[in-house]
PQR file with spaces between the fields and no chain letter, atoms N, CA, C, O and H, PARSE charges and radii, in Angstrom:
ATOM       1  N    UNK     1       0.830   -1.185    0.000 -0.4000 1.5000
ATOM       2  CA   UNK     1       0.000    0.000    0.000 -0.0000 2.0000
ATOM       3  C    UNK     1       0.875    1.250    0.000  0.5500 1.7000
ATOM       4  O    UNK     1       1.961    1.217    0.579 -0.5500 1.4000
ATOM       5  N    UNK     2       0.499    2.228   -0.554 -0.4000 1.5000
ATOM       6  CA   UNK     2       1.374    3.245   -0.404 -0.0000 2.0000
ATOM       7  C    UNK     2       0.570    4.341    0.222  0.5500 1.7000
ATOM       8  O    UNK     2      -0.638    4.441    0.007 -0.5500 1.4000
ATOM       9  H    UNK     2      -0.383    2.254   -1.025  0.4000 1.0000
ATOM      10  N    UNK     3       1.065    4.958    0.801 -0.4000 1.5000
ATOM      11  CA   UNK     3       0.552    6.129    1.829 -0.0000 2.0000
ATOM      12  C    UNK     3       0.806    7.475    1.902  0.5500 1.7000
ATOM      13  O    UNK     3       1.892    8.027    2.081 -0.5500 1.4000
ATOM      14  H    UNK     3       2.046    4.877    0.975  0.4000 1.0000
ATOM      15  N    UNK     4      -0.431    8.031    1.728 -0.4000 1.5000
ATOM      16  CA   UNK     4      -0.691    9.555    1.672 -0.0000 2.0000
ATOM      17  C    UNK     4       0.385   10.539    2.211  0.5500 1.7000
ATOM      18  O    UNK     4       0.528   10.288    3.407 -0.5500 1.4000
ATOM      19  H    UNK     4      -1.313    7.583    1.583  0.4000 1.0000
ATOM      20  N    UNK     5       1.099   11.427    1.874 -0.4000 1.5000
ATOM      21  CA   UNK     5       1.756   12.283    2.327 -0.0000 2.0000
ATOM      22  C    UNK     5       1.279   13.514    2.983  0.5500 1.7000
ATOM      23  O    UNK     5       1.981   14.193    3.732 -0.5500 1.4000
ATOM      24  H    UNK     5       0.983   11.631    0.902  0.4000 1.0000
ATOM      25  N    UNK     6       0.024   13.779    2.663 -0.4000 1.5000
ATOM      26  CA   UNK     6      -1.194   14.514    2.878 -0.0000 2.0000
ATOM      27  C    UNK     6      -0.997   14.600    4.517  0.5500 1.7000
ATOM      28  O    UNK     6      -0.745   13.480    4.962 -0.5500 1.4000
ATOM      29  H    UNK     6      -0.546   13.227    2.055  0.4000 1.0000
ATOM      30  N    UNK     7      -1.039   15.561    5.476 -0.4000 1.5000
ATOM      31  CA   UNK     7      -1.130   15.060    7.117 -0.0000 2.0000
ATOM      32  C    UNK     7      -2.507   15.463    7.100  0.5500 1.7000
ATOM      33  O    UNK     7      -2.974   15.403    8.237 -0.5500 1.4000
ATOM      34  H    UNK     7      -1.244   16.471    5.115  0.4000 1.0000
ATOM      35  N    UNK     8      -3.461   15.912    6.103 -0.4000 1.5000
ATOM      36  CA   UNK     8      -4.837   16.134    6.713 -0.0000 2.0000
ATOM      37  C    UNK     8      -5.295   15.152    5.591  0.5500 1.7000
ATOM      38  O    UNK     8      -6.293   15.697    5.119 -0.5500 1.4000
ATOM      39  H    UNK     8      -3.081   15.960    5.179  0.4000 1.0000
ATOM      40  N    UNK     9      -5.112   14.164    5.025 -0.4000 1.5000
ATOM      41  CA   UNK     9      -5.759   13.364    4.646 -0.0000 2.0000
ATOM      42  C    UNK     9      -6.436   12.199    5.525  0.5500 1.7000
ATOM      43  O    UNK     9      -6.024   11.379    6.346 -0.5500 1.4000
ATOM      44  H    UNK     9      -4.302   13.722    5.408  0.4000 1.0000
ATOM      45  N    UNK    10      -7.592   12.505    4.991 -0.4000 1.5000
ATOM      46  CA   UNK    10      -8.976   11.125    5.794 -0.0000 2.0000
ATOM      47  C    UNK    10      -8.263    9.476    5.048  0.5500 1.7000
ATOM      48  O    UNK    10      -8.169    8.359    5.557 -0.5500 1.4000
ATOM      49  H    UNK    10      -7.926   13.171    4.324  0.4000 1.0000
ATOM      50  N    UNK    11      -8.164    9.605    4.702 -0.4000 1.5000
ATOM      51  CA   UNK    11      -8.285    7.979    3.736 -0.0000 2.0000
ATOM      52  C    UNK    11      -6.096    7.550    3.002  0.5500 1.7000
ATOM      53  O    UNK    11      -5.833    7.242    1.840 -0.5500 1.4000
ATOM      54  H    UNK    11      -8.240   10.513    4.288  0.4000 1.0000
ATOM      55  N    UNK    12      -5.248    7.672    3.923 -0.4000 1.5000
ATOM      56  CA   UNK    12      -4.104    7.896    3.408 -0.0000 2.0000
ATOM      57  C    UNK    12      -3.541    6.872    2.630  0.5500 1.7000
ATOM      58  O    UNK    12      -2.670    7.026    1.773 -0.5500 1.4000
ATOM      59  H    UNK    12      -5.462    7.922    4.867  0.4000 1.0000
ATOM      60  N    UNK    13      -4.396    5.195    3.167 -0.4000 1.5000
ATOM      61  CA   UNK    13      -3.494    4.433    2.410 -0.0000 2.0000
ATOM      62  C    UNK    13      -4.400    3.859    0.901  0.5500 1.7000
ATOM      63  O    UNK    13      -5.494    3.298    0.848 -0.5500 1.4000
ATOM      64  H    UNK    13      -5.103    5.071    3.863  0.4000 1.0000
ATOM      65  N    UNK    14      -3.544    4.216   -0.122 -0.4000 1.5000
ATOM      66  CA   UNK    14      -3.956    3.759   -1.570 -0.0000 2.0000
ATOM      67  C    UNK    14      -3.227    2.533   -2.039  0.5500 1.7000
ATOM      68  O    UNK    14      -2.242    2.203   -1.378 -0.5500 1.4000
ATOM      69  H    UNK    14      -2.654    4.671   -0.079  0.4000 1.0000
ATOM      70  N    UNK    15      -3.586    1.760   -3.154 -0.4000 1.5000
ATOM      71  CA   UNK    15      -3.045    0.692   -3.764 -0.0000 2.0000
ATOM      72  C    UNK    15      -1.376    1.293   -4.467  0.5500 1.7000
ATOM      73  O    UNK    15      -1.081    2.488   -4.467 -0.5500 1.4000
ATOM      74  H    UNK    15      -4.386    2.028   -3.690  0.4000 1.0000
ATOM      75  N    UNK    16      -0.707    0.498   -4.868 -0.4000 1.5000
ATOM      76  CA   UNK    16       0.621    0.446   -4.951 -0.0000 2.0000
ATOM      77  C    UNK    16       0.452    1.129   -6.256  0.5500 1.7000
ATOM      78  O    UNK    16       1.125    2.155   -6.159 -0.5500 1.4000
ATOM      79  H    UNK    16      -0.946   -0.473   -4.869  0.4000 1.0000
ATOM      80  N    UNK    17       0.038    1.098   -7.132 -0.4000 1.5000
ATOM      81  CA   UNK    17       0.027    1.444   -8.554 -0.0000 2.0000
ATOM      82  C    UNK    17      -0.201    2.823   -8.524  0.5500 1.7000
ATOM      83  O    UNK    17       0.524    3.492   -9.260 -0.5500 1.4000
ATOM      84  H    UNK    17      -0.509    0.265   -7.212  0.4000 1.0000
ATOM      85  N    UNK    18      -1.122    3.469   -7.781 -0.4000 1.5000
ATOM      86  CA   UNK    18      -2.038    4.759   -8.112 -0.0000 2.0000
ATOM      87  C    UNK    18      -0.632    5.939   -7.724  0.5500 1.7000
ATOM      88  O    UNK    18       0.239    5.844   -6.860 -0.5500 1.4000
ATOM      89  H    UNK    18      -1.712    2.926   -7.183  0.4000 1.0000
ATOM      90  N    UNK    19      -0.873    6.994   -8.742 -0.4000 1.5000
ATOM      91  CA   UNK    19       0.010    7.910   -8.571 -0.0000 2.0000
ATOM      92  C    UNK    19      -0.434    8.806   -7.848  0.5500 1.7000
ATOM      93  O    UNK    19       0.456    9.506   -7.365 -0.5500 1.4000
ATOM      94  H    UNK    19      -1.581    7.071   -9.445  0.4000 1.0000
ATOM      95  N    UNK    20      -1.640    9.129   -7.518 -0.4000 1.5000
ATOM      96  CA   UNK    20      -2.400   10.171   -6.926 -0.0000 2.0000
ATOM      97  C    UNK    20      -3.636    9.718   -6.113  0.5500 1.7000
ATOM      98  O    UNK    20      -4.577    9.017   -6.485 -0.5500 1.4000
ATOM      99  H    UNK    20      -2.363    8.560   -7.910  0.4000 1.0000
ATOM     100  N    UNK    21      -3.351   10.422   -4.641 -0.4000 1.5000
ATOM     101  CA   UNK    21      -4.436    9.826   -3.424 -0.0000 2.0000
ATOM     102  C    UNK    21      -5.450    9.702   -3.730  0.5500 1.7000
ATOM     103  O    UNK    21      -5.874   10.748   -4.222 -0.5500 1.4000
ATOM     104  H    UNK    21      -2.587   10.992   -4.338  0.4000 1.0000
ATOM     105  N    UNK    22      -6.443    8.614   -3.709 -0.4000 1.5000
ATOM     106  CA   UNK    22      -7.611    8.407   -3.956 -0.0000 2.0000
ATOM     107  C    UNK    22      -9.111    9.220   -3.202  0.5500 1.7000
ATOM     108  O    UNK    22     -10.311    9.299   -3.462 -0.5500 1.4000
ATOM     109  H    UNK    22      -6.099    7.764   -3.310  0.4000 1.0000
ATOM     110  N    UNK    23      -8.088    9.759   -2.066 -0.4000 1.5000
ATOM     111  CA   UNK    23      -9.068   10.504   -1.092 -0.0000 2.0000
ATOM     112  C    UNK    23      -8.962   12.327   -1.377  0.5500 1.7000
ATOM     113  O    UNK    23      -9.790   13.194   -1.656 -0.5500 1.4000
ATOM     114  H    UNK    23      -7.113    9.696   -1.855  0.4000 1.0000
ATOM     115  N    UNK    24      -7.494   12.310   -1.134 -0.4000 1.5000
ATOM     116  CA   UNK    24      -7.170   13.904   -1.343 -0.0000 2.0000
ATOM     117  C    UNK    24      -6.811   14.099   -3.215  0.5500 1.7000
ATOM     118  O    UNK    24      -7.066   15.067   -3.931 -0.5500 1.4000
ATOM     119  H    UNK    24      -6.821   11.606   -0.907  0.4000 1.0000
ATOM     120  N    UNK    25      -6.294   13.074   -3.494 -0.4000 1.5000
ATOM     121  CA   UNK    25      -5.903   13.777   -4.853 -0.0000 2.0000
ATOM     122  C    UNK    25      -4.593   14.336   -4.658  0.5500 1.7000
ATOM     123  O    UNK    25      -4.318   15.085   -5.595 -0.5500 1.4000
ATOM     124  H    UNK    25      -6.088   12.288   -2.912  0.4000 1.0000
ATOM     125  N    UNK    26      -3.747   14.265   -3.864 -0.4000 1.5000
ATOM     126  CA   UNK    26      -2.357   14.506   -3.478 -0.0000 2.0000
ATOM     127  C    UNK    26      -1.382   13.759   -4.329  0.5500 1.7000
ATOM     128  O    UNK    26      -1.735   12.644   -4.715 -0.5500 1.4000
ATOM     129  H    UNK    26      -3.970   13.656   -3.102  0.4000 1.0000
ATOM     130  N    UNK    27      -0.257   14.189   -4.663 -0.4000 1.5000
ATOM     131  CA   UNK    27       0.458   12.947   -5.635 -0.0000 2.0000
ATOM     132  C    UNK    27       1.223   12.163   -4.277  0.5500 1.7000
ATOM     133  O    UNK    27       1.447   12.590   -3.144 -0.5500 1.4000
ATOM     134  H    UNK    27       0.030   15.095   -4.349  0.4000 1.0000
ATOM     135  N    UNK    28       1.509   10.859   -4.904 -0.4000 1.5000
ATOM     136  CA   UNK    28       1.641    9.576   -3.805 -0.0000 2.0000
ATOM     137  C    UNK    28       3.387    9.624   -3.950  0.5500 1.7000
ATOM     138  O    UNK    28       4.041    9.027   -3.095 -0.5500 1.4000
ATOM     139  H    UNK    28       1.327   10.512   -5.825  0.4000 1.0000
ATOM     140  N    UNK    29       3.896   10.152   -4.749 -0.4000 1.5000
ATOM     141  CA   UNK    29       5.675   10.618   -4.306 -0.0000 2.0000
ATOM     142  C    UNK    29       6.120   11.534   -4.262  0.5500 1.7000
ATOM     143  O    UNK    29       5.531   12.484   -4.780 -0.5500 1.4000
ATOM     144  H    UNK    29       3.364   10.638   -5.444  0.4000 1.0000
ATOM     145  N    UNK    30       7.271   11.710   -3.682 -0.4000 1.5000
ATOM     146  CA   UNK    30       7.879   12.374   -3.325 -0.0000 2.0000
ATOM     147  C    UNK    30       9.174   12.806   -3.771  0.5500 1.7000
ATOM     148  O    UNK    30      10.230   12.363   -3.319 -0.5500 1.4000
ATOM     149  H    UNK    30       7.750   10.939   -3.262  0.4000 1.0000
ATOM     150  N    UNK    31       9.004   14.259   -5.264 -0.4000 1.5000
ATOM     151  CA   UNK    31      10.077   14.583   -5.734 -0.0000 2.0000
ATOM     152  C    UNK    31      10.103   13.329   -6.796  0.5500 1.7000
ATOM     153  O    UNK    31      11.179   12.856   -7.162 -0.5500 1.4000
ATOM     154  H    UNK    31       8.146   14.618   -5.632  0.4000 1.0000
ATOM     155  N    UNK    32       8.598   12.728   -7.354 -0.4000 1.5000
ATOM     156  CA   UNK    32       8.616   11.508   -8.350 -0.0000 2.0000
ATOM     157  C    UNK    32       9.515   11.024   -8.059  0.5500 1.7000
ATOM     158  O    UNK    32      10.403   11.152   -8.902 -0.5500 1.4000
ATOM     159  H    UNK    32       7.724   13.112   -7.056  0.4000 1.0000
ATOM     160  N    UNK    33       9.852   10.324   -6.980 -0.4000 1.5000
ATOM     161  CA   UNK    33      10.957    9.715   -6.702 -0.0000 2.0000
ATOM     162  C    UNK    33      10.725    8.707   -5.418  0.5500 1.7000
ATOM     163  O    UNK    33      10.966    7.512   -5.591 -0.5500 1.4000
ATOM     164  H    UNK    33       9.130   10.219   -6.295  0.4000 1.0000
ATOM     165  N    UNK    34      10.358    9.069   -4.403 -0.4000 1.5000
ATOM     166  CA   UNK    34       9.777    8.527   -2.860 -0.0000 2.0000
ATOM     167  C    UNK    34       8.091    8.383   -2.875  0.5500 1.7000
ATOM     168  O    UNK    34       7.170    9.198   -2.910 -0.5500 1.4000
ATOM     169  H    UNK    34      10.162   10.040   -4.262  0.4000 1.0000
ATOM     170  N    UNK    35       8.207    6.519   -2.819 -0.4000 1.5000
ATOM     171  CA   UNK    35       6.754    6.455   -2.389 -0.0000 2.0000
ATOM     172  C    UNK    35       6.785    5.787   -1.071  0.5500 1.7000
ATOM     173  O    UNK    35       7.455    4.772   -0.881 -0.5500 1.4000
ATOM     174  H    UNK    35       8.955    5.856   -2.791  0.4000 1.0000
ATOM     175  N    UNK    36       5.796    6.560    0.180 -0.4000 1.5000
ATOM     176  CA   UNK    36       5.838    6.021    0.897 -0.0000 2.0000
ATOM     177  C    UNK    36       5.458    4.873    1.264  0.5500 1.7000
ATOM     178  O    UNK    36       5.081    4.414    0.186 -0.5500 1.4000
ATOM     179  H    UNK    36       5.252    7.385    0.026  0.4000 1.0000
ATOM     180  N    UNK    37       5.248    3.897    2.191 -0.4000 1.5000
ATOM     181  CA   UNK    37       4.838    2.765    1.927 -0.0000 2.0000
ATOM     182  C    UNK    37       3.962    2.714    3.549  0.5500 1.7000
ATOM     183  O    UNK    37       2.821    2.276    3.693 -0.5500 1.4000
ATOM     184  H    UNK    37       5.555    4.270    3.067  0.4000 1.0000
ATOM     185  N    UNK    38       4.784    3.243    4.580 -0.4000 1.5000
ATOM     186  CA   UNK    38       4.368    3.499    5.990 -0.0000 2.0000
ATOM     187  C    UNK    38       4.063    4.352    7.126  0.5500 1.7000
ATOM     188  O    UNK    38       3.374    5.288    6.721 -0.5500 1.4000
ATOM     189  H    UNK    38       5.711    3.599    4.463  0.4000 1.0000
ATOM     190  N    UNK    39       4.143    4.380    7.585 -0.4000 1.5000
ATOM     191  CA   UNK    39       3.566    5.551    8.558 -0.0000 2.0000
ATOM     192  C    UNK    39       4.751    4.734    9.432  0.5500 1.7000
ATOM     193  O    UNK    39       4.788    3.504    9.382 -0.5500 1.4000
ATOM     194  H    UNK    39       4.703    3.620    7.914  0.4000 1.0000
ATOM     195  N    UNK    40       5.849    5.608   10.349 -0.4000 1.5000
ATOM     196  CA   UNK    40       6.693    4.704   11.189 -0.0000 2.0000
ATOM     197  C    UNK    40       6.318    5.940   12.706  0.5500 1.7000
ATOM     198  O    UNK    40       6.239    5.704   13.912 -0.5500 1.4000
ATOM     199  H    UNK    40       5.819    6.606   10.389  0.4000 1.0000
ATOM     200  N    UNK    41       6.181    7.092   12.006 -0.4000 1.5000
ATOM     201  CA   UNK    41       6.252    7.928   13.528 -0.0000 2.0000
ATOM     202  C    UNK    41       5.746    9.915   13.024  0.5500 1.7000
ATOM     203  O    UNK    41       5.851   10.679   12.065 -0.5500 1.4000
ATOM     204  H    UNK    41       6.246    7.284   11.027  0.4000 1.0000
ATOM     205  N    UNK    42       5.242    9.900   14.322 -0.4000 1.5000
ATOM     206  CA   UNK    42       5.221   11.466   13.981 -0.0000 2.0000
ATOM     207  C    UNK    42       5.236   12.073   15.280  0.5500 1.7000
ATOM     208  O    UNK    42       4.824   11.498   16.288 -0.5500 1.4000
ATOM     209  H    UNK    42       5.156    9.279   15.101  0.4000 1.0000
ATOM     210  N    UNK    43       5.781   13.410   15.256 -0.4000 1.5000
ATOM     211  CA   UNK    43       6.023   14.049   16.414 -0.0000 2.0000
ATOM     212  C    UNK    43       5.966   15.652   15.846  0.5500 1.7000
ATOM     213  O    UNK    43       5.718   15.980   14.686 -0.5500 1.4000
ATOM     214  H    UNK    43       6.115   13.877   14.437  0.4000 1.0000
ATOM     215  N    UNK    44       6.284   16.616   17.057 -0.4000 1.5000
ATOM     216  CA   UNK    44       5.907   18.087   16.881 -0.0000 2.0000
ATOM     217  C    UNK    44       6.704   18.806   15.637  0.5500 1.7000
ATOM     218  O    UNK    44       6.626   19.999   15.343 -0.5500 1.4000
ATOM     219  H    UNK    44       6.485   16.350   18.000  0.4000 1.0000
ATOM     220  N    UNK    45       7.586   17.676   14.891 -0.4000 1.5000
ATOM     221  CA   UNK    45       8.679   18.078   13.414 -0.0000 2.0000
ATOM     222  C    UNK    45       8.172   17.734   12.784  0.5500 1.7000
ATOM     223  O    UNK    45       8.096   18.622   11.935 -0.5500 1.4000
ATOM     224  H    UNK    45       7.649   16.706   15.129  0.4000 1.0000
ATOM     225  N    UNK    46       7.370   16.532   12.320 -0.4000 1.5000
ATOM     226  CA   UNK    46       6.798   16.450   10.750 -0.0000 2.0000
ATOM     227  C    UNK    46       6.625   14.385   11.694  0.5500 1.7000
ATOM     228  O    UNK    46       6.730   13.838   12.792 -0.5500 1.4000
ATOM     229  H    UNK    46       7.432   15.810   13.010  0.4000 1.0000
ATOM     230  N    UNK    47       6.322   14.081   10.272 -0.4000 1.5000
ATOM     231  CA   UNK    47       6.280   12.675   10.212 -0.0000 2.0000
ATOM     232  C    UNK    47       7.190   11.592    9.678  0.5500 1.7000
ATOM     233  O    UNK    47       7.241   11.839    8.473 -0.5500 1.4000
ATOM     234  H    UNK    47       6.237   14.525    9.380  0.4000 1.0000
ATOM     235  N    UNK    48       8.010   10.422    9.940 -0.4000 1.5000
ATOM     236  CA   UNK    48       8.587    9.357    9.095 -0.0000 2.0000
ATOM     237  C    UNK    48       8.035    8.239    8.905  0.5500 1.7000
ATOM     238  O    UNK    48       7.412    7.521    9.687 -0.5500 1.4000
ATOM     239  H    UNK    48       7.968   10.222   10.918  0.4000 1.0000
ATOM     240  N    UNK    49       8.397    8.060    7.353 -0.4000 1.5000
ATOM     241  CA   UNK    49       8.223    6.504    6.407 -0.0000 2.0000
ATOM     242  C    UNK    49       8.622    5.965    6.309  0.5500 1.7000
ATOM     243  O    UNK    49       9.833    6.191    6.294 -0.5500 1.4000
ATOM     244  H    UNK    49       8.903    8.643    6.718  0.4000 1.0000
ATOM     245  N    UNK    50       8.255    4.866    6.159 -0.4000 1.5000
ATOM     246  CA   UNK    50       9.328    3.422    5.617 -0.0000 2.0000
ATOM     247  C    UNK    50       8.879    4.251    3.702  0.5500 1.7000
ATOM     248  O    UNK    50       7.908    4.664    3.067 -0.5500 1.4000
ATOM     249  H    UNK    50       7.272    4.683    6.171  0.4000 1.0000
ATOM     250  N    UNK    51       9.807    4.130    3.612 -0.4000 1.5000
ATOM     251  CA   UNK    51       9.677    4.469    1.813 -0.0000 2.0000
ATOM     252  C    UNK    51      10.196    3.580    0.940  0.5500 1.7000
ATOM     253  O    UNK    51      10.730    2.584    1.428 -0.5500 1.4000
ATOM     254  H    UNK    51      10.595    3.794    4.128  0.4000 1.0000
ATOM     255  N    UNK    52      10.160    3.744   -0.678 -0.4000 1.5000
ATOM     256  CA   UNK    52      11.064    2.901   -1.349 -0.0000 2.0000
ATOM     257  C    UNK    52      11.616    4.248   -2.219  0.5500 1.7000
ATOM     258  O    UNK    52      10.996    5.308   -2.131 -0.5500 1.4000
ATOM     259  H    UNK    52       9.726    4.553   -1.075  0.4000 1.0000
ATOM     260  N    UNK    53      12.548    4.157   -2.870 -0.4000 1.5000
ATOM     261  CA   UNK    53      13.207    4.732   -3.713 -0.0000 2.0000
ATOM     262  C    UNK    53      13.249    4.173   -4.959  0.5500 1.7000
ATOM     263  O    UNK    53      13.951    3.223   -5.304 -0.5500 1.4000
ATOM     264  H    UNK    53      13.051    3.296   -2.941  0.4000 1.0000
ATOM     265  N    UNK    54      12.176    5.034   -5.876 -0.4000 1.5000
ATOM     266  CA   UNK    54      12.067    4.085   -6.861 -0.0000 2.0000
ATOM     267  C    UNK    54      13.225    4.162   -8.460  0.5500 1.7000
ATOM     268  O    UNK    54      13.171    3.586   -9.546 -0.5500 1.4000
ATOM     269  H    UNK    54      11.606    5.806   -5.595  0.4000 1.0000
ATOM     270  N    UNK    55      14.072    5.058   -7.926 -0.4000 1.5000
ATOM     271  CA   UNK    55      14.441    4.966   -8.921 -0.0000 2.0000
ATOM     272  C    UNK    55      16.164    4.100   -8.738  0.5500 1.7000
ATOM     273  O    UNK    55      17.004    4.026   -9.635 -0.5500 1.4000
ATOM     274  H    UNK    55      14.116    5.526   -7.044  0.4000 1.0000
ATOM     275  N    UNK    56      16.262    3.678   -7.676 -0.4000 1.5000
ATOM     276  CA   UNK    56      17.167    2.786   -7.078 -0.0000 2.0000
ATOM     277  C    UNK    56      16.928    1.320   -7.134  0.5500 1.7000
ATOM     278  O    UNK    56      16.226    0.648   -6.378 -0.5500 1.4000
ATOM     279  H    UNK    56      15.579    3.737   -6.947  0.4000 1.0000
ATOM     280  N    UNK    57      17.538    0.989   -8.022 -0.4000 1.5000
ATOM     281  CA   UNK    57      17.039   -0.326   -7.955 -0.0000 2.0000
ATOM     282  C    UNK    57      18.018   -1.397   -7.059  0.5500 1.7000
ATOM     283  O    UNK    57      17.371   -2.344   -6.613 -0.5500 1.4000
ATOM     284  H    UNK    57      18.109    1.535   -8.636  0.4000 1.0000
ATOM     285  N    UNK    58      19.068   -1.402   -6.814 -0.4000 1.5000
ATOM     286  CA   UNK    58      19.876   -1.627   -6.246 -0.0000 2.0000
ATOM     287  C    UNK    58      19.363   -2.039   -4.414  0.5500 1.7000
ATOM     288  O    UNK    58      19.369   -3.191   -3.980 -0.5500 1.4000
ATOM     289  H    UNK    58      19.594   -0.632   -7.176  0.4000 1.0000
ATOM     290  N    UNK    59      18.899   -0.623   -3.460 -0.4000 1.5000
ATOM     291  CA   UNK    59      18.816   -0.263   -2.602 -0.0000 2.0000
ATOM     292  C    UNK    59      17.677    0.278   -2.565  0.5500 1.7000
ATOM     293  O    UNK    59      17.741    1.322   -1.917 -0.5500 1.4000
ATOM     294  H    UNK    59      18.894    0.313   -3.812  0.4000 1.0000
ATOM     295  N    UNK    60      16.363    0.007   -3.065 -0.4000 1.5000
ATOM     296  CA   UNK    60      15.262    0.628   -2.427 -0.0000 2.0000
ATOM     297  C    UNK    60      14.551    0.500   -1.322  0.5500 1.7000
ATOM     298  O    UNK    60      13.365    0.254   -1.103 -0.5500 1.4000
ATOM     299  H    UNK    60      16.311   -0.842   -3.592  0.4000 1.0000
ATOM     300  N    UNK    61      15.436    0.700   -0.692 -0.4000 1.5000
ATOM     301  CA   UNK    61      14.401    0.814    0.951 -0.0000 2.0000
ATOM     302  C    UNK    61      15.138    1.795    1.307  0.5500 1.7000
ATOM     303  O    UNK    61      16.367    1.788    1.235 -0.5500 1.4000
ATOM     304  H    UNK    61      16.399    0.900   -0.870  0.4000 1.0000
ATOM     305  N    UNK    62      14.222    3.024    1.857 -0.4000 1.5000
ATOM     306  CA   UNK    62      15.019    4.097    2.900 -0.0000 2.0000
ATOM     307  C    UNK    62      13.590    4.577    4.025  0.5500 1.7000
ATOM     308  O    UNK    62      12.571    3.976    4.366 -0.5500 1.4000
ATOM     309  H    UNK    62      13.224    3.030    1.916  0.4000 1.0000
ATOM     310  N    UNK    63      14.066    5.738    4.296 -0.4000 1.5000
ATOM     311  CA   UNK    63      13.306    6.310    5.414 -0.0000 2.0000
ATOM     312  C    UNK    63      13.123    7.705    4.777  0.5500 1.7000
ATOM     313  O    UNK    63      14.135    8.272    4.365 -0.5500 1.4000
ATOM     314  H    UNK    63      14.893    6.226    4.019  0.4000 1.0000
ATOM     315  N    UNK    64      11.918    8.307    4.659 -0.4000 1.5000
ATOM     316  CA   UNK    64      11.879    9.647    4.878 -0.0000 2.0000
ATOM     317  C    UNK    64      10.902   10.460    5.386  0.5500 1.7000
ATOM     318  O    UNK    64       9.693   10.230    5.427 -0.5500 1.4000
ATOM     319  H    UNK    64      11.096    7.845    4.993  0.4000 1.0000
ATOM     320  N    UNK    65      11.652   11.678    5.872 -0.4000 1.5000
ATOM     321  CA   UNK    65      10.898   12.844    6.817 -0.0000 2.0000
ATOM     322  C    UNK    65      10.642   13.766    6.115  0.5500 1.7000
ATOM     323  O    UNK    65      10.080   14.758    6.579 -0.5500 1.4000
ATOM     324  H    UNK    65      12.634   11.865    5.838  0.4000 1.0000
């Protein structure tokens, strides 16, 4: 599933394919590049993901805030 980047989105997690939130209409990467995949944490700075990096094929798994 990949997950909304949206922090006021109702409905964040969409199917893997879709480029754009099904709820907000938000695009689902980040810098076409980072799709998130998780929700790992959020606090009074922003939020972190488990992400993939899709244009890494090598190493796609990272984290981003």
């Amino acid at each position: 599933m990949s997950y909304c980047l949206n922090p006021t989105c109702a409905a964040p997690q969409n199917p893997d394919q879709a480029s754009h939130c099904q709820s907000c209409g938000a695009a689902l990467r980040l810098h076409h590049r980072y799709r998130a995949m998780q929700l790992l944490g959020q606090g009074g700075f922003g939020r972190t993901f488990r992400a993939i990096d899709e244009q890494n094929s090598l190493n796609p798994d990272c984290v981003i805030k």
